[in-house]
N, C-alpha and C positions, 0 to 999 in steps of 0.2 A: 444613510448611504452617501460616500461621497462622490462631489461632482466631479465625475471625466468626462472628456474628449474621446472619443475612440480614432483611434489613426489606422486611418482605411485609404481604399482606392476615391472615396469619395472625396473631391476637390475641394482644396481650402480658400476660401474667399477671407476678404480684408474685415469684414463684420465677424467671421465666424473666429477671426485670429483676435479681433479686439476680446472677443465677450472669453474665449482662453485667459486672457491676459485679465478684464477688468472684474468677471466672475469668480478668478481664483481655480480655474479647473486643474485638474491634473490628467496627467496623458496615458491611455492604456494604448496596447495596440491588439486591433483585432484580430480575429480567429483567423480570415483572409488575407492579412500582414503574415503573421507567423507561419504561414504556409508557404507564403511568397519568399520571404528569407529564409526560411530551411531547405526548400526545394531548390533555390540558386547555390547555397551552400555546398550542400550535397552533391550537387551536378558539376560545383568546382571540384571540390575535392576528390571526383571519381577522375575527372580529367587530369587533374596532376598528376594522378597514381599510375594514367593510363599510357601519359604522354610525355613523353622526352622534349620534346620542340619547345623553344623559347616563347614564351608569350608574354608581353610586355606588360611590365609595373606587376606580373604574380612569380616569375621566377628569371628576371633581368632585373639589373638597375635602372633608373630612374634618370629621365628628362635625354641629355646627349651621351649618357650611359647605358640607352637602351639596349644596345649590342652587345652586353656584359652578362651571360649567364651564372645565375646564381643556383648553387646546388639545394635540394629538396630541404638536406638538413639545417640549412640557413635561412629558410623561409619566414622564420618567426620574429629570427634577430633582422632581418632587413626590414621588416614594416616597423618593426620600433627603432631602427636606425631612423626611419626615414623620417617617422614622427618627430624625433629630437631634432635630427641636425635641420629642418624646415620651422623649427619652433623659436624663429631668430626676427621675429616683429619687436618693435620699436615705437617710439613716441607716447601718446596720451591714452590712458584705457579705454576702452573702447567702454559706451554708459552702459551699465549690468541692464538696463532694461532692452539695448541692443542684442544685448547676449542672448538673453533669455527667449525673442527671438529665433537668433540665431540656430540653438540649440532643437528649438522646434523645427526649422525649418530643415535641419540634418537628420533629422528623426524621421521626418516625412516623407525624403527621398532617399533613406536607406529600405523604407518598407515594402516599396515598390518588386522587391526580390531581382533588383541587376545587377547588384555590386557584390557579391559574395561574402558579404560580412556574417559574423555568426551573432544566434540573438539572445545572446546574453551582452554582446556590446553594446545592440540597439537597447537594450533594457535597462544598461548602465547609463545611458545617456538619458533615459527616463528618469531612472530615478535621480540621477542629478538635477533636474527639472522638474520632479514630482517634491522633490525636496530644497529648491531653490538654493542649489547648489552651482554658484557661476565659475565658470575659469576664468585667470584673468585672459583678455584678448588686446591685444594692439592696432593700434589703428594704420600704423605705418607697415610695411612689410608684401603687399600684396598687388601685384603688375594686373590682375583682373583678366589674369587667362592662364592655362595650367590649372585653374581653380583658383581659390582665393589661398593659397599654397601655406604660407604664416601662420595668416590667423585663425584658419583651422587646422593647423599641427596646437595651436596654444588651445586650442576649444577641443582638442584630442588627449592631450598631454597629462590632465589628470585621470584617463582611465588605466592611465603605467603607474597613477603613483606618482606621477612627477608635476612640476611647474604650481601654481598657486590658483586658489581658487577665495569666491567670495560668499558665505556661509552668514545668515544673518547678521549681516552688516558689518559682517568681522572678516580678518583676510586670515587664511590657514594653509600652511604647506599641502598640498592634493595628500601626500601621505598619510599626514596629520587624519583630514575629513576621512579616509578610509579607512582607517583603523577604529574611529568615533562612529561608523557606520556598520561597523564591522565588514567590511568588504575588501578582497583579494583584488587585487591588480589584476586587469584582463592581459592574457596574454594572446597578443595579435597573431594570427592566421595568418595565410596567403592573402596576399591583395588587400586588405583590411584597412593596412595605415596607408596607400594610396586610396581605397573609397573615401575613408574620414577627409583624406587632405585635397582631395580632386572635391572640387563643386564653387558653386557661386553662392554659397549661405552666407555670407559677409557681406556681399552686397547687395542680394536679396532682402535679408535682418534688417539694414538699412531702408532698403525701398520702402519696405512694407511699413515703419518705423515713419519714415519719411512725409509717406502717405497719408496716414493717421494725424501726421501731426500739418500737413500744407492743407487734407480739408476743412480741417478745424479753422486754419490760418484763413482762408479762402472766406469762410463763411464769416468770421469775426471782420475780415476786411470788407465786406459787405457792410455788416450791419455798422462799423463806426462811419464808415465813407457816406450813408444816411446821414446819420448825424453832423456831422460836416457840412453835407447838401443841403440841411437845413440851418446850420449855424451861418451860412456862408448867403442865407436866402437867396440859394439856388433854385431854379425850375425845375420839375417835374414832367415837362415837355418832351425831353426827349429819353424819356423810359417808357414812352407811349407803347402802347404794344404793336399797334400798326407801324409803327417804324422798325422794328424788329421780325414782323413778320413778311418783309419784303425782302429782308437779309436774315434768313432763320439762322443761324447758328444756332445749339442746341445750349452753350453754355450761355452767349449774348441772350435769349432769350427771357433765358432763367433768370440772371440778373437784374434786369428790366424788373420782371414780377416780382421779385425780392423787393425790391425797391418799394413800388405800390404799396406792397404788404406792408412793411416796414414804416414808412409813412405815412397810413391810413387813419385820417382824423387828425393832423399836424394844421396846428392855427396857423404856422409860418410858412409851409410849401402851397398853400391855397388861397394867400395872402396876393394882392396885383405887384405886378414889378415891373418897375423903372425899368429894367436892362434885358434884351430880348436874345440873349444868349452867354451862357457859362462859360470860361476857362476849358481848356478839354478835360481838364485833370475831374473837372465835375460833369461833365457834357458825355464822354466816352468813355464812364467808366462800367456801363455793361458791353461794351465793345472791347475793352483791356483787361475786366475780372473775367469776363465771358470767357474769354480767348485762354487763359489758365486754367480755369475748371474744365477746357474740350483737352489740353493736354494732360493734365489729371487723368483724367480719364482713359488716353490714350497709354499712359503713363500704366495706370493703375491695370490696365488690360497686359501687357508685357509682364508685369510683374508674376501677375496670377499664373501665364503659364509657363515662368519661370520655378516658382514655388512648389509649382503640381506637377514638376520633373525631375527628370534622372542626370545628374551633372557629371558625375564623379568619370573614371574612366578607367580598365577599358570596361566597353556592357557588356554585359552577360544576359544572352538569352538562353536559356537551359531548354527550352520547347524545339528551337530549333536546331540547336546543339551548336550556337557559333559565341563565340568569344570575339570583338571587335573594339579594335582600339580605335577611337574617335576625336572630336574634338567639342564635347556638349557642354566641356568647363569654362570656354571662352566667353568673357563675358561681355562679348559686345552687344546684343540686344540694351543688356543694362546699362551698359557705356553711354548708349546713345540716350535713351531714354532717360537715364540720375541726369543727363548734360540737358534733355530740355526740360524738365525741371528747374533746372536752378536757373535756367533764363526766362521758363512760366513766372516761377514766384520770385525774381529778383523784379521782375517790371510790376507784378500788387506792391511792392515796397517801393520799387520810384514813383509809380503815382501816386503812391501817398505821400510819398513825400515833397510833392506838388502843392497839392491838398492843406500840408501844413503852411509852405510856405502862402497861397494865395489866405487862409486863416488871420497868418501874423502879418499881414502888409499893410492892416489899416483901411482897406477897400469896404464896402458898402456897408457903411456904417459903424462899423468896427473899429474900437480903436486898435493904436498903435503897439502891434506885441501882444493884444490882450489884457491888458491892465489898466488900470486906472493912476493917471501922473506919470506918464513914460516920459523919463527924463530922469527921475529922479529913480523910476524902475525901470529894468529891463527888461522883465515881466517875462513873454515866452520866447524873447528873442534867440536865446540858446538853443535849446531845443531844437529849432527846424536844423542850424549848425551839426548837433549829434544826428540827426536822422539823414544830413546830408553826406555824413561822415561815414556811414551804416551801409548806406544807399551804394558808395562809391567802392567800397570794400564788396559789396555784391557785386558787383559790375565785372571787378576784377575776378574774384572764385566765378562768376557765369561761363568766363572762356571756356571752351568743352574743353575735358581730360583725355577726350575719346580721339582724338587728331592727332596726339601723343604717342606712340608706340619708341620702345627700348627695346634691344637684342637681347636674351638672355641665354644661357642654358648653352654656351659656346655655338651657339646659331642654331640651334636647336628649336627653339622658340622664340620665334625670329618677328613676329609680329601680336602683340599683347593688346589688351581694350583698354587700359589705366580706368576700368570701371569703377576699381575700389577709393582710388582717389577721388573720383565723380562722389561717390558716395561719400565720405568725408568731407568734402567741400560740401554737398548739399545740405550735410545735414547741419552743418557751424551756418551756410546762407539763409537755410528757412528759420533757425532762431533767429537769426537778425533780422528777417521782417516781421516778425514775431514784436521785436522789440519799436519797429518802426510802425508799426499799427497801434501799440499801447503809446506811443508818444501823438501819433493822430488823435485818439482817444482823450487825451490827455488836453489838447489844442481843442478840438472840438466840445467838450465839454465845456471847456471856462468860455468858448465864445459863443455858444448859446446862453449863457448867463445875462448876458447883453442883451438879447432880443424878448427877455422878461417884458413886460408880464405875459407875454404871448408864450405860446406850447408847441411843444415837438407832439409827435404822435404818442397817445396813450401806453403803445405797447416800449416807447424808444425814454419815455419818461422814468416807465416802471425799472427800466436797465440802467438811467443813470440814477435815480432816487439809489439803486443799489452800490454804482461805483463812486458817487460822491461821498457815501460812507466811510472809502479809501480814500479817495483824493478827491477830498473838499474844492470849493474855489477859492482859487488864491488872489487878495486884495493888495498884498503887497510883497515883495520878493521874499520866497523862501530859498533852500536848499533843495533846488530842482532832483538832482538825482534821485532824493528820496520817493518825491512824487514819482517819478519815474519807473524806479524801481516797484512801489506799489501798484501802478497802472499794468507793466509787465506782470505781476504776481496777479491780477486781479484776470487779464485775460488768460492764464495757464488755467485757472479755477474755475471760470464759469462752465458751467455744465451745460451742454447740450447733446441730447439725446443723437445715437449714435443714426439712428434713422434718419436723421436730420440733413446729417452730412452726405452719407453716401446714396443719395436719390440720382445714381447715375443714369438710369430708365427716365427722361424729363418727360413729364404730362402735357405736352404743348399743343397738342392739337387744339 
């Protein structure tokens, strides 16, 4: 039997969207879905039969054309106008693993039964996703209010038959894959290509994407910033728990334990020292990592019940028999929230990038860069340069997107969330700290080499006995990038258990 999801009223959390994605499920939707969209369906279509009066986006035009009555029998060609002439995104494809996504998260709030779609659409978008069937999407294209308007006409586009899609690893005209599928071109209803193209799944696909990928970040920059703390024969002092529980924060907290954990049985952190206080970059960093996993957190709570709602517009309640144009496409919650993001996880990459620098300065014991004959090497001296470089390029994407707003739609839509740009930027920011953590990783390793014969902790040994398999210690200059790029490919791989991450419930009493 195979594995599905049943897409139901039941809410979708960020665990339950990984194990979709990392188990391979595929999507059904349940007996109380398909009642929900046939009953809104139906209660549309009595309405249109019944009523003459204009009602916006199912028998008007669209955006500062809403004053424009559109007759009954042009109902079908105006949602697939509207689909094309909206399917005008731009720039770098959006990563098929975003899509994919994406497409979930349009499935989920079309089942809700308020948008009047019919469910042989909702069932095409299934099987496009039962069958890892991607369209292509654009990254460019989307003001982050009206819905993400672009790039879901492009995530719409091959249920006409049109625009391009990605089919195991191959690119194919939407026509092409329909015909190979044997499938007809849906033909849009009232309202239909305004639900598909009204929503925040774009930026949403993002968040969630987002998310997965800053707790991983989050937790990896924990555990190398350890190893630093001990290459650096730093203290231990101040992860004390009684200094944390005088200032509980819930993520500061956590960190602190991490720490302990992490270093439990380390020859080098229980060793006396000269020096009776750290760098901040080593001193506060359960006060800096702390303070981005309580926005994570914060972060990750928006998101959910953005996912577990109805965006599109106008809603339809068929129980109470009202039809209301709204505004639940605006993507300002997201706006705000992709914007503290990217200034959460841009400061774990300037501290670490602290971190390398105090590594390569030649301070307590260490030599100079890392290397042995600095002079004749440059040893790690690059490196903190690239990470500084990274770092600076974060700073700049951090600006929020959300303080932005542009007129559109002849003043129509006259104040926008530039959420989808937030999105975009965060998600090019959080690989760069990605990249600025495997470079700490990288520094941190070769300078615990130096404090031989003495030991890091058991469990922090067992982690590099495995990453020095990849990046050895280096005795004399090589071609750093490679290390580099190794170190980044070693942290995308290491596995940890998804439980791991998302312990957003902290046990701290």
């Amino acid at each position: 039997m195979e594995n599905y999801h049943l897409i139901s009223s039941e809410e979708l959390d960020i665990v339950t969207i990984y194990k979709i994605f990392y188990e391979n499920k595929k999507l059904k939707l349940s007996d109380e879905s398909i009642n929900n969209i046939q009953k809104c369906k139906t209660y549309l279509d009595a309405k249109l039969a019944n009523n003459e009066k204009p009602i916006y986006g199912i028998n008007t035009g669209f955006g500062s054309l809403y004053n424009v009555k559109i007759s009954n029998t042009d109902l079908s060609q105006l949602q697939e106008n509207l689909v094309m002439s909206h399917a005008c995104g731009t720039g770098d494809r959006m990563p098929v693993s975003v899509v994919k996504v994406m497409l979930l998260l349009k499935i989920q709030s079309l089942s809700y039964g308020h948008s009047g779609v019919q469910l042989q659409t909702v069932n095409r978008l299934i099987e496009f996703f039962n069958n890892d069937i991607f369209p292509f999407v654009y990254t460019q294209g989307s003001l982050g209010a009206s819905g993400d308007l672009a790039p879901l006409a492009h995530l719409a586009l091959p249920l006409l038959g049109k625009g391009k899609v990605v089919h195991n690893n191959k690119e194919y005209d939407a026509a092409e894959i329909l015909k190979e599928f044997n499938w007809k071109p849906i033909k849009l209803e009232a309202k239909e290509g305004l639900a598909l193209l009204n929503g925040t799944q774009f930026m949403s696909a993002y968040g969630v994407s987002l998310l997965l990928k800053s707790h991983k970040i989050s937790y990896m920059a924990d555990l190398v910033a350890s190893i630093s703390l001990d290459a650096f024969n730093g203290r231990i002092d101040p992860f004390h728990d009684l200094v944390h529980a005088v200032r509980p924060h819930p993520g500061q907290r956590k960190v602190a334990r991490r720490f302990n954990e992490f270093l439990d049985g380390s020859e080098i952190i229980t060793q006396e020292k000269e020096h009776v206080q750290d760098p901040y970059s080593f001193r506060c960093i359960p006060q800096v990592h702390g303070a981005t996993k309580d926005t994570l957190d914060f972060v990750e709570s928006v998101i959910l019940t953005e996912i577990n709602s109805v965006t599109d517009n106008p809603n339809i309640f068929h129980e109470e028999d009202l039809i209301i144009s709204g505004g639940n496409f605006h993507g300002q919650p997201l706006a705000l929230a992709l914007d503290y993001l990217k200034i959460a996880m841009a400061e774990v990459g300037n501290i670490s990038e602290r971190r390398i620098f105090q590594l390569v300065s030649g301070l307590r014991g260490l030599p100079a860069f890392l290397v042995d004959n600095p002079g004749l090497n440059s040893g790690f001296m690059i490196p903190q340069y690239t990470a500084a470089s990274i770092v600076s390029a974060n700073k700049q994407m951090a600006t929020p997107a959300s303080i932005d707003s542009i007129v559109s739609s002849n003043g129509q839509e006259d104040h926008v969330s530039m959420g989808a740009n937030a999105a975009t930027q965060a998600y090019t920011l959080v690989t760069n700290v990605e990249r600025v953590i495997a470079i700490e990783l990288m520094n941190a390793s070769q300078a615990l080499e130096f404090r031989r014969p003495l030991k890091t902790s058991p469990l922090l040994e067992a982690f590099l006995e495995q990453y020095k398999d990849e990046v050895p210690f280096m005795k004399v200059d090589e071609v750093l990038h490679d290390s580099i790029e190794a170190s980044i490919q070693f942290l995308k791989d290491f596995d940890i258990q998804i439980e791991e991450l998302f312990l957003n419930h902290y046990d701290l009493k």
